[in-house]
Phi, psi and omega in degrees: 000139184265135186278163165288321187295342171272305187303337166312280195281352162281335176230117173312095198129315167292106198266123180230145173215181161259145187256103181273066140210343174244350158094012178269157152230145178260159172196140177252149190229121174294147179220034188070236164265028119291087169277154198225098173277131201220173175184132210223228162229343172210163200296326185293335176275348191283308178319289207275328157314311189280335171302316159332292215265311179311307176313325224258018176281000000 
C-alpha cells in the first residue's frame, strides 16, 4: 500500500492532503506554468491519477 509521504517524496512538488468534506485524496501536480489537480479515493488510485498528470507535464 502506498503512503502519501512516499508519494511526496518519489514527485518533486507534489503536494497531497485529505478531503474532509469530499472523503478523498488530492494532490496537486507541478507542471511549469500549469499545474494539476487529481483526486482519487485512495492513496494508491491517487498514485496513478499523478503518474497520469506526470506525463501529460
Amino acid at each position: 500500500m502506498t503512503t502519501i509521504a512516499e508519494l511526496e517524496n518519489r514527485f518533486a512538488g507534489v503536494v497531497c492532503w485529505w478531503g474532509r468534506y469530499t472523503y478523498e485524496w488530492w494532490a496537486i501536480v507541478p507542471g511549469g506554468t500549469r499545474w494539476t489537480i487529481v483526486n482519487a479515493e485512495e492513496p494508491d488510485s491517487l498514485l496513478h491519477e499523478i503518474l497520469k498528470a506526470w506525463k501529460r507535464r
